[in-house]
C-alpha positions as CSV (number, residue, x, y, z in Angstrom):
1,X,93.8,149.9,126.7
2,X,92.6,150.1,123.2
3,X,91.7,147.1,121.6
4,X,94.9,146.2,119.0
5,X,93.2,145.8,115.4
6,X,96.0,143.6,114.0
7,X,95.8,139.4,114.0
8,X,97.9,137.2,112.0
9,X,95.5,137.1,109.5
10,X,96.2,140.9,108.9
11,X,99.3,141.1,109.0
12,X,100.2,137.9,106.1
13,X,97.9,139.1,103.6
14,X,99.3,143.0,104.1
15,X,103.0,141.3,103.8
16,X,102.1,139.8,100.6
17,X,99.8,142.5,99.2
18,X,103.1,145.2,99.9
19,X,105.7,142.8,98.8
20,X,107.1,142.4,102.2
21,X,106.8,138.3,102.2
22,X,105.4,135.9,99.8
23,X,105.3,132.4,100.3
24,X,108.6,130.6,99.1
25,X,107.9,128.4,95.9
26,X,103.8,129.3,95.7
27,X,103.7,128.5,91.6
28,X,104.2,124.7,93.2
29,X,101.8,125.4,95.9
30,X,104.5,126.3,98.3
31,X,106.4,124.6,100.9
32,X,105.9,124.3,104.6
33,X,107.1,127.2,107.2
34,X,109.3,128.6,103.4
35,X,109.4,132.1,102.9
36,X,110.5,134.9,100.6
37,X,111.4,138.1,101.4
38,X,110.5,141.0,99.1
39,X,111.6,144.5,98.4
40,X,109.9,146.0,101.2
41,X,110.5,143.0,103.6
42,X,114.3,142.7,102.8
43,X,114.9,146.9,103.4
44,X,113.0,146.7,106.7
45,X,115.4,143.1,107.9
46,X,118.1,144.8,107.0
47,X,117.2,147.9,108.8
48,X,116.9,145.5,112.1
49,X,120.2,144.2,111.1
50,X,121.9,147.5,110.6
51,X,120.0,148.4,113.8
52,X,121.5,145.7,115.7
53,X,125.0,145.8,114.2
54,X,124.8,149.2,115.5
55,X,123.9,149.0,118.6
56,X,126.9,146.4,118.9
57,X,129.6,147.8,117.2
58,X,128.9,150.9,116.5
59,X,128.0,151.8,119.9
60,X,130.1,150.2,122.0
61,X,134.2,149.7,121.7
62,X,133.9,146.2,123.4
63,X,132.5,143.8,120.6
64,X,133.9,142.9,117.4
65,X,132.0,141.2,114.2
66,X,132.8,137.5,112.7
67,X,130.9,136.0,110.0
68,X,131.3,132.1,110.0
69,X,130.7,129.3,107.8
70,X,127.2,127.6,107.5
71,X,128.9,124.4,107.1
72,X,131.3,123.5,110.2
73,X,133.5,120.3,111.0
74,X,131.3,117.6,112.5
75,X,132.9,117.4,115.5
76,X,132.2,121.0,116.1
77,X,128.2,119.3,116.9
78,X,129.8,116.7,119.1
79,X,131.7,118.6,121.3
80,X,128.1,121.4,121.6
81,X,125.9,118.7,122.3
82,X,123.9,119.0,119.5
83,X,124.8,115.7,117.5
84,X,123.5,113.8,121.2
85,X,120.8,116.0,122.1
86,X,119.6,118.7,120.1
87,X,116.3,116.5,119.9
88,X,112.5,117.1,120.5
89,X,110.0,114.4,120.9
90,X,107.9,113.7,118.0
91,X,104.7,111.3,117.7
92,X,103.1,110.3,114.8
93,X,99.6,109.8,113.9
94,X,98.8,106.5,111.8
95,X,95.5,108.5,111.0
96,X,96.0,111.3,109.8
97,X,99.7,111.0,108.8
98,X,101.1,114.0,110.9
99,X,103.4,114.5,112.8
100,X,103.8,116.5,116.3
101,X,105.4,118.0,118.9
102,X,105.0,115.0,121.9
103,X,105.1,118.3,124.6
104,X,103.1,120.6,122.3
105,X,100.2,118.5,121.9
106,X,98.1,120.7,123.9
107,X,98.5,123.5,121.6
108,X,98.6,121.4,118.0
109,X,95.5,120.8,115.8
110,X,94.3,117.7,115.4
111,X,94.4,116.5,111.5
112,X,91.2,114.9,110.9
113,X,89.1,117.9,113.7
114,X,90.9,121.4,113.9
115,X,89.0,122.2,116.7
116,X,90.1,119.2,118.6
117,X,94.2,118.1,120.1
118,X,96.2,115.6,118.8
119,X,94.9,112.3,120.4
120,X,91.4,113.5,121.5
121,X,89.1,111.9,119.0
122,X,88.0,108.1,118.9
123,X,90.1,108.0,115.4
124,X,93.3,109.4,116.8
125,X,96.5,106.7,116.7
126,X,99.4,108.1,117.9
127,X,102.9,106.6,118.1
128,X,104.7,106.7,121.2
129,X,107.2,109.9,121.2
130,X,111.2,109.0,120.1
131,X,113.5,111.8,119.7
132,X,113.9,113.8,116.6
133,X,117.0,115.6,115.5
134,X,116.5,119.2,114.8
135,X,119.7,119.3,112.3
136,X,119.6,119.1,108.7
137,X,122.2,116.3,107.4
138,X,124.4,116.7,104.2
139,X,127.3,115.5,102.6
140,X,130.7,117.2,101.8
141,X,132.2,115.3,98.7
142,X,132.1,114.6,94.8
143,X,130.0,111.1,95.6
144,X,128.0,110.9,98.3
145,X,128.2,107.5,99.3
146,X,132.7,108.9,99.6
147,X,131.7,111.8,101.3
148,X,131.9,113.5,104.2
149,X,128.8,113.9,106.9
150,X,128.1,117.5,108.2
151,X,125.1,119.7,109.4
152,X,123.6,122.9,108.6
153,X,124.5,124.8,111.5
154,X,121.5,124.8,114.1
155,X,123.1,128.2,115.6
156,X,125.8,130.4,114.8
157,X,127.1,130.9,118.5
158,X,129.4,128.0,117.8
159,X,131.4,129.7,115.2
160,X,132.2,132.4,117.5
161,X,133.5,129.9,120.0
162,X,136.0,128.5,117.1
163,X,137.2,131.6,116.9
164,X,138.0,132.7,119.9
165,X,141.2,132.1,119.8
166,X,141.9,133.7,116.7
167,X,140.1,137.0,117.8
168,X,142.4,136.7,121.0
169,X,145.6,136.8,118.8
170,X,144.3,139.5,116.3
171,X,142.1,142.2,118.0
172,X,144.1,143.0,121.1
173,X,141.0,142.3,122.7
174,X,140.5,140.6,126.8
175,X,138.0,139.9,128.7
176,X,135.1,141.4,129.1
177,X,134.8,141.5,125.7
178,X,132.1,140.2,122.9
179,X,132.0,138.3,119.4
180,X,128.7,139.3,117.5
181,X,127.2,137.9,114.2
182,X,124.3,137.6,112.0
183,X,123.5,134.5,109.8
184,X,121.7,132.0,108.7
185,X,120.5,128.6,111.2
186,X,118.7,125.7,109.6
187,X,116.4,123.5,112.3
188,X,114.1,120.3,111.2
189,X,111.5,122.0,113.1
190,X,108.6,119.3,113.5
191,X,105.8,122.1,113.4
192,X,107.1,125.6,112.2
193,X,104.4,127.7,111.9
194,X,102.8,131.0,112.8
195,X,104.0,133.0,109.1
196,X,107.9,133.8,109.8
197,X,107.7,133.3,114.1
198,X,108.9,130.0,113.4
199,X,110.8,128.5,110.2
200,X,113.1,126.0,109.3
201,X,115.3,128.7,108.0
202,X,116.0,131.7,109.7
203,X,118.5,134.4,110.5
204,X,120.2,135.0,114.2
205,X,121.7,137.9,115.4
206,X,123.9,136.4,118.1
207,X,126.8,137.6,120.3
208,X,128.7,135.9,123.0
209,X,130.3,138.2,125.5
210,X,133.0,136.7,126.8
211,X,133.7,137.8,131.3
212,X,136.1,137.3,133.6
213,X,133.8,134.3,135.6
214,X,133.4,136.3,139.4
215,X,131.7,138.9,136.5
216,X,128.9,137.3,134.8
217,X,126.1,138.2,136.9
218,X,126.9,141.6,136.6
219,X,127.2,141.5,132.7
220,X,124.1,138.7,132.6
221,X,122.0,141.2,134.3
222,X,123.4,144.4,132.0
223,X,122.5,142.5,128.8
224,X,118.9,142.1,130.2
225,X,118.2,145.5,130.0
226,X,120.4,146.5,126.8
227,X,118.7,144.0,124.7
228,X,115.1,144.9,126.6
229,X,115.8,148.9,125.9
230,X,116.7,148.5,122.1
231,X,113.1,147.2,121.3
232,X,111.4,150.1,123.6
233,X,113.9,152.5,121.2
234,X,112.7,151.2,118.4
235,X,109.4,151.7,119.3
236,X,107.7,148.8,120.6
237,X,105.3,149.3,123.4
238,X,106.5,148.5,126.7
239,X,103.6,147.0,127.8
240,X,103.6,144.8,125.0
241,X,107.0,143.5,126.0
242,X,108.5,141.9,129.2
243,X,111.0,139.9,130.5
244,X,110.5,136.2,131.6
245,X,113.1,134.2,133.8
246,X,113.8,130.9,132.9
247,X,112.2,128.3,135.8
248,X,114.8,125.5,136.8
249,X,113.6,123.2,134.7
250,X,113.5,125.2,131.4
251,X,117.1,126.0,131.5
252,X,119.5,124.4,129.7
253,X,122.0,122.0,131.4
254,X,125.0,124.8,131.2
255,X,123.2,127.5,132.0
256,X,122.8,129.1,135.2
257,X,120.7,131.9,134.2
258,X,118.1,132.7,131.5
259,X,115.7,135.0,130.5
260,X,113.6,135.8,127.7
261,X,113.2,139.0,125.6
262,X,109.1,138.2,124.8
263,X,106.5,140.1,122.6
264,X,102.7,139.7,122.7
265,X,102.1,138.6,119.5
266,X,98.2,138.1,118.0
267,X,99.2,134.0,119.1
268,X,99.7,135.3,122.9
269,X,103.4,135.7,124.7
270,X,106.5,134.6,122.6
271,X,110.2,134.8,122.7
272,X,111.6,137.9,120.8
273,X,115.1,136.8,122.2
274,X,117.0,134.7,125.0
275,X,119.6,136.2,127.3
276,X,122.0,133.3,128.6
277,X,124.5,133.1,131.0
278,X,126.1,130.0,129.6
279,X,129.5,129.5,132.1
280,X,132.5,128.0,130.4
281,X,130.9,124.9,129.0
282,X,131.3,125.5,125.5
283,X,135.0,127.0,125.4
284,X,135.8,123.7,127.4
285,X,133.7,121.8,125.6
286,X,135.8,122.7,122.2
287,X,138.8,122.7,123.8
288,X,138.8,119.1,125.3
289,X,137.6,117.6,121.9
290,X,139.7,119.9,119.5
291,X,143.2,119.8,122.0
292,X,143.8,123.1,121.8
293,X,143.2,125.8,124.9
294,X,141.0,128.2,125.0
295,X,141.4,130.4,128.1
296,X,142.7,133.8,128.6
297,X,146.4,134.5,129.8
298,X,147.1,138.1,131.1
299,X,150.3,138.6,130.5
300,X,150.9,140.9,132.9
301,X,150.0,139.0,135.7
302,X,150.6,135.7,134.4
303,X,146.5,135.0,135.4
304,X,145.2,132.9,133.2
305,X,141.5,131.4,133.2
306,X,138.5,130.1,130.7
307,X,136.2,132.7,130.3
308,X,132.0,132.7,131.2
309,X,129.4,133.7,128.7
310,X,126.8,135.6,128.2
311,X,124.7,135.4,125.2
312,X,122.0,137.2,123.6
313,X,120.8,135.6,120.7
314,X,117.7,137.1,118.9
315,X,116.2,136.1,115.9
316,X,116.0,138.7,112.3
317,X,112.7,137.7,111.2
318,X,111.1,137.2,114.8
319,X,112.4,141.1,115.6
320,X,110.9,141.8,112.1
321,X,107.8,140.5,112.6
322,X,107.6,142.1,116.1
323,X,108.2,145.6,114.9
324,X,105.5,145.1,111.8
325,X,102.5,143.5,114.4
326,X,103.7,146.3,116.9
327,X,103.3,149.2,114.0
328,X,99.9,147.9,112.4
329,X,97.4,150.0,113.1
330,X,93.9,151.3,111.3
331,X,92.2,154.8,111.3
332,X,89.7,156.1,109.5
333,X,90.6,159.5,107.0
334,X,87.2,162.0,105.8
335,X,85.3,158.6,106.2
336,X,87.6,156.1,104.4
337,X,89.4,153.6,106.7
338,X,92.9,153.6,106.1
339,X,95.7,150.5,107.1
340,X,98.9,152.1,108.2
341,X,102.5,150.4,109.8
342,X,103.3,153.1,112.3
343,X,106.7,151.9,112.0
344,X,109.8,153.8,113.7
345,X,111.3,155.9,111.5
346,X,115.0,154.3,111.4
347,X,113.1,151.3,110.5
348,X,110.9,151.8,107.9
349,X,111.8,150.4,104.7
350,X,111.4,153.8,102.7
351,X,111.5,156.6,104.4
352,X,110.3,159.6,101.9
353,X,108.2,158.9,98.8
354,X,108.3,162.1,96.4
355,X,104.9,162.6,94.7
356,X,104.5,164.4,91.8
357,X,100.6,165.7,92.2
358,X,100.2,165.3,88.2
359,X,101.9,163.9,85.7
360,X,102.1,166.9,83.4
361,X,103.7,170.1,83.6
362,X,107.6,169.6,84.6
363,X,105.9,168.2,87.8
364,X,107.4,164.6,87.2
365,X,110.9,166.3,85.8
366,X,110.9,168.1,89.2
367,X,110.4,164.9,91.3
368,X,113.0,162.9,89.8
369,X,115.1,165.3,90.2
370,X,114.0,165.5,94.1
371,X,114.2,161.7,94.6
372,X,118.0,161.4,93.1
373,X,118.8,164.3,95.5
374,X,117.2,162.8,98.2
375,X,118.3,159.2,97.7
376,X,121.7,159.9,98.2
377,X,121.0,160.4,101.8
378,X,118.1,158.0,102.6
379,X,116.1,155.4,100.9
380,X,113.5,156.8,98.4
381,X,111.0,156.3,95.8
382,X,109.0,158.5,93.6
383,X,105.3,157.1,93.1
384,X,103.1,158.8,90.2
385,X,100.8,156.0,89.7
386,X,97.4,156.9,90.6
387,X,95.0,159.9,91.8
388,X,97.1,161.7,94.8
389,X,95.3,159.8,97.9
390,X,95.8,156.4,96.6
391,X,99.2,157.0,96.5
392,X,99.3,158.1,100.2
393,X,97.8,154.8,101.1
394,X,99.8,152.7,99.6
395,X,103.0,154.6,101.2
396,X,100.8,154.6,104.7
397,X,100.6,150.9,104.4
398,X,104.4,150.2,103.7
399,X,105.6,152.4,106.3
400,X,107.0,155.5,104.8
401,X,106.8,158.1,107.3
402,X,107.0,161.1,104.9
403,X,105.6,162.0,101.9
404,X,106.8,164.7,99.6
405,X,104.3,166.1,97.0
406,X,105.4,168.3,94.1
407,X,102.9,170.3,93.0
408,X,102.0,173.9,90.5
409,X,103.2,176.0,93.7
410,X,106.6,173.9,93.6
411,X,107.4,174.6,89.9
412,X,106.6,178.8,91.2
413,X,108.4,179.0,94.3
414,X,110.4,175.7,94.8
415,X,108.9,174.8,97.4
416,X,107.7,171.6,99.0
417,X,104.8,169.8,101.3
418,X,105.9,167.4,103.5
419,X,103.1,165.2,104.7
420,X,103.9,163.4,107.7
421,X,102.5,159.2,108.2
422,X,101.1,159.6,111.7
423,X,99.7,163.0,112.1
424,X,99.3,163.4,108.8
425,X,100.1,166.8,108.9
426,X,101.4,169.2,106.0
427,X,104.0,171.7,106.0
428,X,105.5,173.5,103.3
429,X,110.0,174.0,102.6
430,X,111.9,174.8,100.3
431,X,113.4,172.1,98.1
432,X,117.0,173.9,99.3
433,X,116.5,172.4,102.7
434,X,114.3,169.5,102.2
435,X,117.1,167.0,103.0
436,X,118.4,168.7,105.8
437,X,114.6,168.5,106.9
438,X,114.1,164.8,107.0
439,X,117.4,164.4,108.4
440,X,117.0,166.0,111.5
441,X,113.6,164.4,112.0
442,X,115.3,160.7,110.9
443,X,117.5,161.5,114.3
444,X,114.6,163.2,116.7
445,X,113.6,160.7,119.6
446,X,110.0,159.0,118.0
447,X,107.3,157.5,120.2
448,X,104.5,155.2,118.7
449,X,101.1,156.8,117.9
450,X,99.9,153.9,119.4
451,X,100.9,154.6,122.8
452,X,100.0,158.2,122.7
453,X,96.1,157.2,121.7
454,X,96.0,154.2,124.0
């Protein structure tokens, strides 16, 4: 196998460089695991999104889209668990003043010597570990001291199971069926780190699909390769990808199946996404401490039971981050090394730049007039900043896939080049069909360059 060019390194100071990230609040020196997403970065997380909301919805007549509140009753986190025991154990060093992960001590840096682990130097003093509470704490009311306790929500799987019954009633919906959403979560995380792999604020895209119980297996298991399969589509490398089972004593205490979606990041082996098969605990969790029921009657039969779960829950920004390391690549053009994101297609965050070769001669009017043609059908931009090859870099290293020059022979003949990311080869149509061009090749099957030159 080739050797990968892209670390972490890379990859952050190309996502500030192209206006993909930035770090959040950097005029006041910035804030820990806080991030901002910029032009580029918020096209390409919402082309996951879209991705994903199509490959639920759009795809398949079986799932149906909620998006709940941030900001749920209280007692919505004692009937999950959470308020008991979404905890991890933290320690503290009197030292150095940090604080860590008590079971990730083994893989944090020590304050004082980088090189060393938390508690393996003479000058290390560390507490001994108490449990932390993941969730952010606020207050609903005019006057604090009058008002309300709530959480941000750690998850949004448990507005899906408020709303069961309402999706029961209203979409003629019965099991096997699914609830999906994508939305913010907010965790306390004691050592976020690793650029966006792991923030204190982040997006999910979650969806509980809801089984008759002797079914969950079966639907576990079919959701293991769905969710599996719609990375490989989108053109990550399947040897960079695998599934990992949960060991008994990694799964949670409702769970009698899990299994990781995980990528191999520059940091080694991480989760992309988990795969759950949850039971009924959380439909009979809400309905003891909320009175109502939440099962499913058939009304034919007169059957009635509380459904099992299975969840995939994956994370925007860790997909996002995924598809960029996956897509980074270096080559070398006539002698000049070149950075590129060999992203796929679908999820590139512009996918044809229209470049006028000059800026004289009608050649600009001519690509304006190109790029508000074009734009109607796919996300453009028109570049004419800049000798012609700069301008090819700069679209290499966001993404674009195709570039579109306008030159003397366009202004003759109306006719086009189409220069193409990966091969970088030209070929020459007429403006008439130009659109219908990049369509068709916006819906052809793509592989990564990568894979074909490893």
């Amino acid at each position: 196998m080739a050797t990968d060019p892209v670390t972490m390194d890379k990859l952050v100071s190309l996502a500030k460089r192209r206006g993909f990230v930035f770090q959040s609040s950097e005029i006041y020196g910035g804030i820990s695991s806080s991030y901002d997403y910029g032009h580029y970065g918020v096209l390409l997380k919402n082309n996951v999104k879209g991705l994903w909301w199509r490959a639920m919805l759009q795809e398949r007549d079986d799932i149906v889209a909620l998006d709940s509140a941030i900001i749920q009753h209280p007692q919505t986190w004692v009937a999950s668990g959470h308020l008991a025991g979404f905890t991890d154990p933290l320690v503290d060093c009197r030292t150095c003043k940090l604080r860590f992960r008590a079971d990730h001590l083994d893989v944090s840096a020590c304050g004082r010597k980088p090189s060393k682990h938390p508690g393996e130097t003479p000058d290390c003093d560390l507490t001994e570990a108490r449990d932390f509470n993941l969730m952010f704490e606020t207050t609903v009311g005019a006057v604090k001291e009058e008002g309300s306790t709530v959480y941000l929500r750690p998850e949004t799987a448990q507005g899906i199971f408020l709303n069961f019954k309402n999706y029961l009633q209203f979409s003629r919906k019965k099991p096997p069926f699914g609830i999906a959403q994508i939305g913010k979560s907010f965790r306390n995380e004691i050592t976020p780190g690793n650029f966006i792999f792991r923030t204190r604020e982040f997006e999910q895209m979650e969806m509980e699909f809801f089984v008759p119980p002797p079914e969950a297996q079966q639907w576990f298991e079919h959701w293991l390769t769905q969710r599996r399969d719609w990375y490989l589509r989108l053109g990550i490398r399947a040897d960079h990808l695998r599934l990992r089972p949960h060991a008994e004593d990694e799964l949670s205490h409702y769970s009698s199946a899990t299994s990781d979606v995980e990528y191999l990041f520059p940091i080694g082996w991480q989760e992309l996404e988990g795969v759950a098969n949850r039971g009924d605990f959380d439909l009979t969790q809400h309905a003891k401490h909320s009175g109502q029921k939440l099962e499913y009657v058939d009304t034919a039969s007169g059957e009635r039971y509380v459904p099992h779960v299975v969840e995939p829950a994956a994370g925007a920004d860790r997909a996002m981050l995924a598809f960029l390391v996956d897509a980074y690549d270096e080559d070398e053009i006539g002698g000049e090394a070149r950075t590129v994101l060999r992203l796929h297609p679908q999820l590139a965050p512009v996918k044809v730049a229209v470049l006028p070769l000059v800026r004289k001669d009608g050649q600009p009017e001519l690509a304006q007039k190109i790029h508000h043609d074009l734009r109607e059908r796919m996300q453009t931009e028109i570049d004419s900043s800049g000798a012609i090859g700069r301008r090819y870099r700069r679209q290499d290293e966001i993404g674009t896939p195709w570039a579109v020059t306008v030159d003397h022979q366009s202004l003759e003949d109306e006719t086009v080049t189409i220069r193409d990311r990966d091969s970088l080869e030209q070929q020459r149509v007429p403006i008439a069909q130009l659109a219908d061009e990049l369509e068709s090749r916006l819906r052809q099957p793509w592989t990564s360059p990568k894979l074909l030159s490893a």
